[in-house]
N, C-alpha and C positions, 0 to 999 in steps of 0.2 A: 504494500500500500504506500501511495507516494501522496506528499502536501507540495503546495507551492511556499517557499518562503516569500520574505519581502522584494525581496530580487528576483524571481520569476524564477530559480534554481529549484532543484528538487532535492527535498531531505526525507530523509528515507526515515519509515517509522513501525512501531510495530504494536498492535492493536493487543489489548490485553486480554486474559487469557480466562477473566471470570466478567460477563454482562454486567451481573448484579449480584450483588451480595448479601447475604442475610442478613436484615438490620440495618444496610446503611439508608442514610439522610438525604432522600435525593435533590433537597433543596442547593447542596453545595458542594462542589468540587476543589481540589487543589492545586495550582501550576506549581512548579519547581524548576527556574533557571537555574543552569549548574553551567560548570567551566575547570577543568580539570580540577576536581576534587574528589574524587572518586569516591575513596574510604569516607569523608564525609559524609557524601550523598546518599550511601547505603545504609550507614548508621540513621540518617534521616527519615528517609522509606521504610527502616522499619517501625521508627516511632511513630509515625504516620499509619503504619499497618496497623498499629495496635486500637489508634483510636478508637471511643465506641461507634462516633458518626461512620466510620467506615468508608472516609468519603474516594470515589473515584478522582485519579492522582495522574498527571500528563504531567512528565517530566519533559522539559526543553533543555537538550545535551548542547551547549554554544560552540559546536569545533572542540573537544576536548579532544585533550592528544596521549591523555594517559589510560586510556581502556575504560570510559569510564560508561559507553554504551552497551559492552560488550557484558559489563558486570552487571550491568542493570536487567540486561535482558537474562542475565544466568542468572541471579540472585531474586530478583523481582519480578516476573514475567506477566504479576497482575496489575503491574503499573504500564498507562500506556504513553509509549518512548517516543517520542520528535529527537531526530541523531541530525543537527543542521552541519553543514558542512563548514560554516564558520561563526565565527563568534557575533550573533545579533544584538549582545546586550540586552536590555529591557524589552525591545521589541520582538525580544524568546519570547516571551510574557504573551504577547498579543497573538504569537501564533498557539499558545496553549491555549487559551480564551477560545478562541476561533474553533479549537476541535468541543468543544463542552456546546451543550445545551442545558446545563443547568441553573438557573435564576442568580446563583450566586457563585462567586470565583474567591476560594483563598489564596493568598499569595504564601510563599513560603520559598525560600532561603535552604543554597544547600549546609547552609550554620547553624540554623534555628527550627521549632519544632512545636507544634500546638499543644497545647495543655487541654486533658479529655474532655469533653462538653462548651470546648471555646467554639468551636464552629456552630454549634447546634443553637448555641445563645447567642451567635451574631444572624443567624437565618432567622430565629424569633425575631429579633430586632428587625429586622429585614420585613419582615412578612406584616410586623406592626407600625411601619413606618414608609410610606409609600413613595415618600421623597429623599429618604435616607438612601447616597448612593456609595459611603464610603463606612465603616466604623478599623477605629486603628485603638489595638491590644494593648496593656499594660507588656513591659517588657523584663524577664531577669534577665541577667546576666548571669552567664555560667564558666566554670563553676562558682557555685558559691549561694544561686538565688537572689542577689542584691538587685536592687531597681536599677536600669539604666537611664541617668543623670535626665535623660531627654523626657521622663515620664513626668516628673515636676512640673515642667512646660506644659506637657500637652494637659494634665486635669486641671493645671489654673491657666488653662487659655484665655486670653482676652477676646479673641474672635465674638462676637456677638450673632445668634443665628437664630433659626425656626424656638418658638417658644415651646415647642412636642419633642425635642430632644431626646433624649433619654442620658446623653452624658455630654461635656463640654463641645462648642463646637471649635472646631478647624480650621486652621488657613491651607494646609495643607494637609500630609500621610507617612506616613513611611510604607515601601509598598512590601516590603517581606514580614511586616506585622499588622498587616490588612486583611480584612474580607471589602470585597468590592460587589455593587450589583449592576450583572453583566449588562442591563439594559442600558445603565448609566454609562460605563465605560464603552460602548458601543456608540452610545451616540456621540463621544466626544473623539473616534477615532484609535481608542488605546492611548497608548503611548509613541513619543515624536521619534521617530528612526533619527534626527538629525542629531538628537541629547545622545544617545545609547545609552549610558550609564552614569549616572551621579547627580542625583536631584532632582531626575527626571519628573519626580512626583509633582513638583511645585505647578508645573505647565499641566497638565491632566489637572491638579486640583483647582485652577482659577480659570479653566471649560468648563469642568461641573459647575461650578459656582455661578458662571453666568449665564449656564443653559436651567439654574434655577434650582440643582441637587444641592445637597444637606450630607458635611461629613462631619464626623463626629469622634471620642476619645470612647471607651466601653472599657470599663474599672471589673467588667466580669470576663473581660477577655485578656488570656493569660497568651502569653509566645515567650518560648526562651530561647537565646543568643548565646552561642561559643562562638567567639571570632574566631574564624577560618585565620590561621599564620600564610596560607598559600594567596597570598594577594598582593599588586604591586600597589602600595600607599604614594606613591608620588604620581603615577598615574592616575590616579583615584581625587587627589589633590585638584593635577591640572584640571582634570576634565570636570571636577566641581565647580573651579572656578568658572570654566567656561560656561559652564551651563546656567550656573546663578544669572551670569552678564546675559546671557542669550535670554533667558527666561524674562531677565527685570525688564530687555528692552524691546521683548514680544509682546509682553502685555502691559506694561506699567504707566500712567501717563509722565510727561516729561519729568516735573518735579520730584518726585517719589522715585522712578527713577535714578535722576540724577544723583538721588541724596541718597541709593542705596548703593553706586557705584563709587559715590567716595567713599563711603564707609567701610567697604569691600576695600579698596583700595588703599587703607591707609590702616587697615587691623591683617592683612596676611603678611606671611614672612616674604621679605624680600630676597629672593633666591632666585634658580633656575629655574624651576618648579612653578616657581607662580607665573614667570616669565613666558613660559610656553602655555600656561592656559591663557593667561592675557592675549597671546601673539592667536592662538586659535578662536577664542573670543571675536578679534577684532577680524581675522579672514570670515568669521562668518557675515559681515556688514552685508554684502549687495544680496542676501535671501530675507536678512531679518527687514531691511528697508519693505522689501517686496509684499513681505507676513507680517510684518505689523499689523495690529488688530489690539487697541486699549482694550480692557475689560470696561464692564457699566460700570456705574457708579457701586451698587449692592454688591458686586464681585472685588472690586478694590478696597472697599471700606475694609476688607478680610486681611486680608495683606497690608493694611495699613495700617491695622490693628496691633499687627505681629511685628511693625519694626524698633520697638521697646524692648522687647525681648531678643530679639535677634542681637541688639548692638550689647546689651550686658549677660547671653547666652554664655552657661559653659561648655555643652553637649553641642553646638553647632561652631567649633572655628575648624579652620581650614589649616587644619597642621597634618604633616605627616611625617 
């Protein structure tokens, strides 16, 4: 069985080996971009296996070069595998989405891992909440259990939103400690092929906002985190940088803008590192000229909301 990726290539995949399973939730599914991590990824799939929601699990292999589709289809044969031929980034994401029909999509990380009944109580949400298009999990850190610094943020958000909430609202997500609903992410396109990876959320979250969707923080939804060591953090850096600059000046109007690019500009380390996201930032000008699109007024109030916290943030600098 073959998909088209975003490039019109074909990634070769393999359909899983149980329909349906006794028990499971068919309100919600799981994506899993992965990228050589292999022992990771496997350890993840089976915490995933164990769940009770029992949810159907489309792993997106990005060009992995250390055997890690090969283990999936020996070790996990009820997960069903996207093997793309190279590394999509986020927009893995969008080709797992794309094979699901289920109303809801969790994201998940080959690092991180659901805690039993977090899916089943973000579909409640879901099913109670008609314009809820985003809910993002309390987060541990492992080992150990402790809160990841960024959870402080997100349950005393300033964001102001829908008065039926059920937990803080959002300017943005984090997308591998999400449940998303598919309709919502659908109509805003996924995620932008142009970002690949690093912040990508922020651009999807200020579409939903102005197509009129509601994300939110859920204090009953658990995700745990063991950073992956196999990552390059400088690349990670640059392409953060670049994406913030891309993002501030796709959607932002000029002011707000401008005063989030000095501020960027004047709190990251001056190195090589920032140098070359700068330098890719500013080759991206004749597309962002072209896509510029301000957000409405109700969609930036969010984001405008959030730049108090971003400038005295200790979970979001740009170190590596």
């Amino acid at each position: 069985m073959t998909a088209q990726d975003v490039d019109g290539e074909d990634t070769v995949t393999s359909a899983p080996t149980e329909a349906v399973r006794s028990g499971a939730d068919p309100r919600v599914a799981v994506v899993v971009i992965t990228h050589d991590r292999r022992d990771e990824l496997l350890l993840a799939l089976s915490r995933l296996r164990e769940l009770p929601e029992q949810p159907h699990v489309v792993v997106v292999d990005n060009g992995s070069s250390d055997g890690t589709a090969d283990a999936v289809r020996e070790q996990h044969p009820w997960v069903e595998l996207i093997a793309s031929p190279e590394n999509l980034g986020a927009v893995g994401r969008n080709l797992g989405v794309a094979r699901l029909d289920t109303p809801y999509v969790a994201f998940c990380d080959d690092d991180t891992w659901w805690d039993p009944g977090s899916l089943r109580a973000a579909a409640d949400a879901f099913d109670a909440h008609p314009r809820l298009a985003v809910v993002t999990a309390r987060i541990l850190v492992e080992p150990g259990g402790t809160e990841d610094p960024i959870v402080a943020e997100l349950r005393d958000s300033p964001v102001v939103g829908a008065d039926w909430l059920p937990g803080p609202a959002l300017g943005s997500f984090l997308a591998g400690a999400s449940v998303l609903r598919r309709e919502a992410f659908d109509e805003v396109g996924g995620f932008n092929e142009r970002l690949w990876l690093g912040g990508e959320e922020e651009l999807m979250a200020g579409d939903l906002a102005a197509a009129g969707w509601e994300l939110c923080y859920l204090e009953q939804l658990t995700i745990h985190h063991q950073a992956s060591t196999a990552r390059d953090p400088h690349k990670r850096r640059a392409d953060g940088i670049r994406n913030t600059l891309w993002t501030t000046w796709l959607r932002r109007p000029l002011k707000p803008a401008l005063r989030r690019t000095l501020h960027l500009l004047r709190t990251v380390p001056r190195d090589r590192v920032t140098a070359r996201g700068l330098l890719a930032a500013v080759r991206g000008l004749p597309w962002l000229v072209r896509e510029r699109r301000v957000l409405p007024a109700h969609a930036e109030a969010r984001f405008a909301a959030l730049e108090g916290a971003q400038r005295t943030s200790t979970a979001r600098r740009y170190v590596s």
